[in-house]
C-alpha positions in Angstrom: 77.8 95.5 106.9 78.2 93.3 109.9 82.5 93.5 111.0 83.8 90.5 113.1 87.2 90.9 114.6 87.0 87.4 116.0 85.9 84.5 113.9 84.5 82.5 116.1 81.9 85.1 116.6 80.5 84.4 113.1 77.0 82.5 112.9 77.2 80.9 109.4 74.9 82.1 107.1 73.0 80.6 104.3 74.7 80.3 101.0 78.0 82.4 102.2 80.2 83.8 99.1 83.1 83.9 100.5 87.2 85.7 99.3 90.0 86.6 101.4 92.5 88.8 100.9 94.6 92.1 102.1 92.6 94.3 99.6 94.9 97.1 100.3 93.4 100.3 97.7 90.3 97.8 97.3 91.0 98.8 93.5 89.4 97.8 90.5 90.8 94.1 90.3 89.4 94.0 94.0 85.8 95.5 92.8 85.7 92.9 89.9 85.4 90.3 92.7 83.4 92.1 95.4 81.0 93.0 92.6 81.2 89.1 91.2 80.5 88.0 94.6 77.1 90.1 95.4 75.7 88.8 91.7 76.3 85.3 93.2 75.0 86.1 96.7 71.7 87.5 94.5 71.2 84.3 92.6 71.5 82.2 95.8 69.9 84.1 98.1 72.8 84.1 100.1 75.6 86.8 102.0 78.5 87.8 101.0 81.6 87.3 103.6 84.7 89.0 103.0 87.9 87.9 105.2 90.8 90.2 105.7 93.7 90.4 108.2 95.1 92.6 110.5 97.7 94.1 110.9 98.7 93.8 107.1 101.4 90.4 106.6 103.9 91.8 105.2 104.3 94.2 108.8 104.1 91.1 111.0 106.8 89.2 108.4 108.8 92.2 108.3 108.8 91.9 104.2 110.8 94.7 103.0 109.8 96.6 106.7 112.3 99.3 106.0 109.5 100.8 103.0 106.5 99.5 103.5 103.8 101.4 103.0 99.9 100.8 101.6 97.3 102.7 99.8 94.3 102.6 102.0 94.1 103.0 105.8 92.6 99.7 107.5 89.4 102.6 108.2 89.1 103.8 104.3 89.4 99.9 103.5 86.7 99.1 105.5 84.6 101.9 104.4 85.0 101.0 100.9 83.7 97.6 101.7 80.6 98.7 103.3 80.0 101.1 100.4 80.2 98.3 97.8 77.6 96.5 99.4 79.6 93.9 101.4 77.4 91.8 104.0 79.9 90.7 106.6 83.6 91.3 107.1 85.7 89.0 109.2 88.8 90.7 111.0 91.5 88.1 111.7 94.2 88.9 113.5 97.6 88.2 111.7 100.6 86.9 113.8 103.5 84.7 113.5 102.0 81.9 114.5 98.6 82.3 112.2 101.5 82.6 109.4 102.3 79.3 110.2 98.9 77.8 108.9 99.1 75.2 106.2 96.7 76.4 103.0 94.8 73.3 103.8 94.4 74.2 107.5 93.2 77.5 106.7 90.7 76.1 104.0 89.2 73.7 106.7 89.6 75.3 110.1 89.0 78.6 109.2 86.4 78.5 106.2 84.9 75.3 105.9 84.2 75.0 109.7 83.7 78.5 110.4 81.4 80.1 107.7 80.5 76.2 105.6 80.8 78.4 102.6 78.5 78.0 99.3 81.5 79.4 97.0 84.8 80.6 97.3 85.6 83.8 94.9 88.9 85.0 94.4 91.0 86.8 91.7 93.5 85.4 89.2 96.8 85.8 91.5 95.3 84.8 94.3 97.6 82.3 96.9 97.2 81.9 100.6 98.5 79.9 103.5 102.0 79.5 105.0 104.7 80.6 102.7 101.4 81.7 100.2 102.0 78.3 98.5 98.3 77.6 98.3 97.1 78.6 94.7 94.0 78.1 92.6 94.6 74.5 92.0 94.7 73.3 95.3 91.8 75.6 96.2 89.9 73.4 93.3 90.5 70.3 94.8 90.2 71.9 98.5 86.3 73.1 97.0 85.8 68.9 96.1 86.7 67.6 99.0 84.6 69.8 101.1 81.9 70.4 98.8 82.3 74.0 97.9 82.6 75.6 94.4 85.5 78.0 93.2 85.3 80.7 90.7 88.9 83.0 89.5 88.1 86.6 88.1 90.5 87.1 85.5 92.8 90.0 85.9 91.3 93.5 85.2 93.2 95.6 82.7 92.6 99.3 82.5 94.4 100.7 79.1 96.3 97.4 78.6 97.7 97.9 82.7 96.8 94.9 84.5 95.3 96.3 88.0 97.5 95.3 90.6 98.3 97.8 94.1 101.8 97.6 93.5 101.6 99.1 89.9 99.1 101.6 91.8 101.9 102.4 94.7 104.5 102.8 91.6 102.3 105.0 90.3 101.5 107.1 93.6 105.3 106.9 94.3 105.6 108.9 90.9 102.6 111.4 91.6 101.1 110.3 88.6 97.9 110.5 90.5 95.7 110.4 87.7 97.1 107.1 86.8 96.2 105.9 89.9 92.7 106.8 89.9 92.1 105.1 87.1 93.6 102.1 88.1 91.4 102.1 92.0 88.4 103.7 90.5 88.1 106.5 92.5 90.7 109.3 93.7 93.0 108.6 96.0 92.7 110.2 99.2 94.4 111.2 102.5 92.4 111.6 105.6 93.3 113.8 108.7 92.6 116.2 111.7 93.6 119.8 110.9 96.3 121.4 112.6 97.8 124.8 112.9 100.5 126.2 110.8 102.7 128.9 110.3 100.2 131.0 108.4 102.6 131.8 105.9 100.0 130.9 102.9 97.0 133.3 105.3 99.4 136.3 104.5 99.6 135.6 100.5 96.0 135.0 100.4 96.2 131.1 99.9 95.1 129.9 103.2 96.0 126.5 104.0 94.1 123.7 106.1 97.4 121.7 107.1 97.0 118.4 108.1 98.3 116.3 110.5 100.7 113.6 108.8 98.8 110.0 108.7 99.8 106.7 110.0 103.8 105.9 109.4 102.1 102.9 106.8 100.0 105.0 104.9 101.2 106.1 101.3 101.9 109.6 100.8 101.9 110.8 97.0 104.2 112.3 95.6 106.0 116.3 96.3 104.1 118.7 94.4 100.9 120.4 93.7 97.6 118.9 92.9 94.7 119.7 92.2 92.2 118.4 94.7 88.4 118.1 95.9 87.7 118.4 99.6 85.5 116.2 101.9 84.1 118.2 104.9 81.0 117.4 107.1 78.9 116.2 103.8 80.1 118.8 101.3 82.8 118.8 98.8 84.7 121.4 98.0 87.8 122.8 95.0 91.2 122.9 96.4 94.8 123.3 95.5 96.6 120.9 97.4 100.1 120.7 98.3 102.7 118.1 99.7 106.2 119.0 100.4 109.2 120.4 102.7 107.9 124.0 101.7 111.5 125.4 100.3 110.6 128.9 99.9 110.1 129.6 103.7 112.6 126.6 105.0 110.2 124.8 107.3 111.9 121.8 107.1 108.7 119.1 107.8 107.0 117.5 105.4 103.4 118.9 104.8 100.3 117.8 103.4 97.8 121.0 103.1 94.9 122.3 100.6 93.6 126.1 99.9 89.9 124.8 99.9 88.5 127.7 97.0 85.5 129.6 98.5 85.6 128.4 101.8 86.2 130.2 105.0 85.2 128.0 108.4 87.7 127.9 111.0 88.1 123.5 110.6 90.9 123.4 113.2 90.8 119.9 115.3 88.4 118.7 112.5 88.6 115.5 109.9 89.2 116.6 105.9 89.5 113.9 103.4 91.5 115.3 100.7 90.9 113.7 97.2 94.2 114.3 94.7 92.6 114.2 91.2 95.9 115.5 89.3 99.3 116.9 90.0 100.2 119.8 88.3 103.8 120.8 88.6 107.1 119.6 91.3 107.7 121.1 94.6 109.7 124.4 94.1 111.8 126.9 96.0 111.1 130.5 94.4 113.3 133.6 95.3 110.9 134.7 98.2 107.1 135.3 98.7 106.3 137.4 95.9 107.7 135.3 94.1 106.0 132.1 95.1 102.7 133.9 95.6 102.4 134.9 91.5 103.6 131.0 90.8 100.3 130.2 93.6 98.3 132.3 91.5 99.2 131.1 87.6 98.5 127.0 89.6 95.0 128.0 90.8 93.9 128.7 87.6 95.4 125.6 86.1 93.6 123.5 88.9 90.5 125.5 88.5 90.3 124.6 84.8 91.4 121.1 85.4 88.5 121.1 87.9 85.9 122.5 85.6 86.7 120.0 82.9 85.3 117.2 85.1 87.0 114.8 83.1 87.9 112.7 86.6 86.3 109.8 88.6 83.9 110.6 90.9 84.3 111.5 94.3 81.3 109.2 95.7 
């Protein structure tokens, strides 16, 4: 996938199929289009172009600022592109004044000049411009008057659920993790460099691999325990997860941290992805180690068995 973070380094190319959008998750309303727009590119002969903005709008507009936080990292976004098999992403920088563009000016400047698309693709909700007042309609018309087509992918409904990323944040917000799997179409995930910590889960036989809390935007699930798989260098790995304030031995931070089963490398200073596939109980305070370490023992097996049922979504 070629990325552009400046648009006027794009070289039109022939037959583009073209969306735009914020994509944050890139869930399974999002994959409806992608996937829509590589069967057109196919039939054409022609390349896909995907155009997405950064940072997100709602952080330049200050839109509810005070809790604003996204599924996917503007890295796993782009990585999830590239893995469905998108030919060219366009990077355009979002500020006040780019807010400011009409939804015609946008259409012409920006598409119609810049990439002289074949087809636009976009999904059922989709609006754009200043104010987002731009809507299917007008992007019909827009598509006569410069001589494009439009296609709308209806919305994609996953056990009568509508996919949307806010029903997917609800349900993150909730820890009902599973839900949200099913509604991105893949696990979620939280990325980050392992740090050291107090070694408190070392000494009760549940080593942790702690890692370091991700960027201020980025959606944290739910308090509790999961049961996870594990990304490291290629291989994939069981784990027990955990996210929490850690009660029992009053730390006081917030945590994110995973006893990765049969595994004993020293990671520290290394990436993990950790993939949450189902939570299993709250955050709890018990009445000292022993205590917490039988509870530790009785959640293993439950993640273990949840594990071996492989009745989740893959983990790519």
């Amino acid at each position: 996938m070629k990325i552009y973070h400046c648009i006027e380094d794009f070289k039109p190319v022939k037959n583009a199929i073209v969306t735009t959008g914020t994509f944050d998750g890139v869930h399974l309303g999002h994959q409806a289009i992608l996937k829509r727009m590589i069967e057109d590119a196919r039939e054409v002969e022609g390349e896909t172009v995907v155009i997405t903005f950064h940072p997100h709008p709602r952080i330049v507009l200050h839109i509810d600022s005070s809790n604003l936080k996204f599924i996917s990292t503007q890295k796993r976004k782009i990585e999830r592109l590239e893995a469905i098999g998108i030919d060219n992403l366009i990077i355009i920088e979002f500020t006040k004044s780019f807010s400011r563009t009409s939804s015609e000016t946008f259409i012409k400047n920006y598409i119609v000049d810049r990439i002289k698309p074949y087809k636009l693709v976009v999904g059922y909700d989709h609006h754009f411009g200043k104010n987002r007042i731009g809507d299917f309609k007008l992007l019909y018309d827009l598509g006569q008057k410069f001589d494009f087509k439009v296609e709308r992918i209806p919305a994609q409904d996953v056990e009568n659920i509508a996919v949307s990323s806010t029903k997917i944040r609800k349900a993150l917000e909730l820890g009902d993790v599973a839900k949200a799997n099913k509604l991105l179409g893949y696990p979620y995930s939280i990325c980050g460099r392992v740090v050291r910590g107090n070694q408190v889960g070392r000494r009760m036989g549940f080593p942790t691999a702690n890692i370091e809390t991700p960027s201020q935007y980025k959606l944290i699930t739910a308090r509790g325990v999961y049961a996870c798989k594990v990304k490291h260098n290629g291989s994939i790995y069981d784990g027990m997860g955990n996210i929490g304030y850690r009660p029992t031995v009053a730390d006081g931070e917030l945590t994110i941290e995973v006893n990765i089963f049969d595994f004993n490398e020293e990671i520290y200073e290394q990436e993990i992805t950790i993939l949450f596939i189902d939570r299993i109980r709250d955050e709890q305070k018990f009445n000292g180690l022993d205590e917490l370490k039988a509870q530790l023992e009785k959640d293993r097996e439950k993640v273990k068995t949840i594990l071996a049922a492989g009745s989740y979504l893959p983990t790519d």
